[in-house]
C-alpha positions in Angstrom: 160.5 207.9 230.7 157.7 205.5 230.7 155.4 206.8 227.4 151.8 206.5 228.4 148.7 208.6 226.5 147.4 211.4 228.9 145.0 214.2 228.8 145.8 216.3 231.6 144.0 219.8 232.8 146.9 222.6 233.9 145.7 225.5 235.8 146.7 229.3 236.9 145.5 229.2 240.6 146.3 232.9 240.6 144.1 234.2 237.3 142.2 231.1 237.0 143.2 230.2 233.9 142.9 226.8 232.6 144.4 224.3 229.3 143.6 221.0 228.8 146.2 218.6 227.0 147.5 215.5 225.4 150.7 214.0 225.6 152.5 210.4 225.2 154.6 211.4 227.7 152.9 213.4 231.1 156.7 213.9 233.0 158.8 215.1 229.9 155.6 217.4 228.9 154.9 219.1 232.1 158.7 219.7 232.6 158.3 221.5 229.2 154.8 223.5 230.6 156.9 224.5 233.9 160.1 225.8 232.0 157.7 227.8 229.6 158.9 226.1 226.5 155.1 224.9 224.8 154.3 228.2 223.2 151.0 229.8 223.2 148.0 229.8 225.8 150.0 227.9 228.5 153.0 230.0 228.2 151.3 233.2 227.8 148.9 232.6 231.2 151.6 230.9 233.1 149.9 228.2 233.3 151.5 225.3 234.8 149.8 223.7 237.9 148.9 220.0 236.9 145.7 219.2 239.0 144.2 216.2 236.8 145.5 213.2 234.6 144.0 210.4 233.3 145.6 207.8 231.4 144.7 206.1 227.9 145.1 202.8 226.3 145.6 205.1 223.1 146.6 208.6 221.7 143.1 208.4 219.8 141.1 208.0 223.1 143.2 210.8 224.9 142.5 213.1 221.9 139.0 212.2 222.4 138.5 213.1 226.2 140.6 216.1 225.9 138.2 217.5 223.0 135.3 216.4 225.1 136.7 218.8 228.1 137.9 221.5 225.5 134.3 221.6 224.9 133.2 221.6 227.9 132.3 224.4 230.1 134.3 225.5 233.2 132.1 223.7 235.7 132.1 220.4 234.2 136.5 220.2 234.4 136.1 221.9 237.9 133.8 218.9 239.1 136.8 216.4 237.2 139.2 218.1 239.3 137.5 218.4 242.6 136.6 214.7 243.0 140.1 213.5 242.8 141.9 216.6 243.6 139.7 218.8 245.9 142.3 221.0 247.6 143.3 221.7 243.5 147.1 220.5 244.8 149.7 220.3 242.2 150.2 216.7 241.5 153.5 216.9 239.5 155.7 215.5 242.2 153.5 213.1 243.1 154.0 212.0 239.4 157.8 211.8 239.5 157.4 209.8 242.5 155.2 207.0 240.6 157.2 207.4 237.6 160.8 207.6 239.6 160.9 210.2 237.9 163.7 213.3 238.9 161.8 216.2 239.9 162.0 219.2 237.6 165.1 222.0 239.0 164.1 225.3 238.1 166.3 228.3 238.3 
């Protein structure tokens, strides 16, 4: 997998639950997120619908953005999401495309 920083926002459609993240590595995380095996909020709200990414010339500046939106109040992420993503689609395969990526099986 191609490692490339990321802060990414994950939602629950259903209970509208959201978590805002940081990875090196967007594909190998969000197959963890969609198996349930990153403990704690994401896990507990089922949360695993990836409806924004942006990408970072460092982890230091993705840390940075994500504890910009973790401080951030609901409105301001749904305004990041809705002027890329305004149907709120989940843009994991589209990912594994780009990346040639396999898509994640799930049983």
């Amino acid at each position: 997998m191609e490692h490339q920083p990321c802060t990414y926002l994950l939602v629950n459609l259903q209970n509208g639950a959201i978590y805002t993240g940081v990875t090196s590595c967007l594909v190998d995380q969000m197959q963890k997120h969609k198996n349930h095996m990153v403990e704690g909020f994401s896990k507990k709200y089922d949360i695993t619908t990836l409806v924004w990414y942006e990408e970072h010339d460092s982890m230091e500046s993705a840390y940075k953005k994500a504890r910009t939106l973790k401080g951030s109040p609901f409105e301001v992420k749904q305004k990041l999401v809705e002027k890329e993503n305004p149907n709120w689609c989940d843009l994991y395969s589209d990912l594994c495309a780009e990346q040639q990526a396999p898509e994640l099986k799930t049983a």
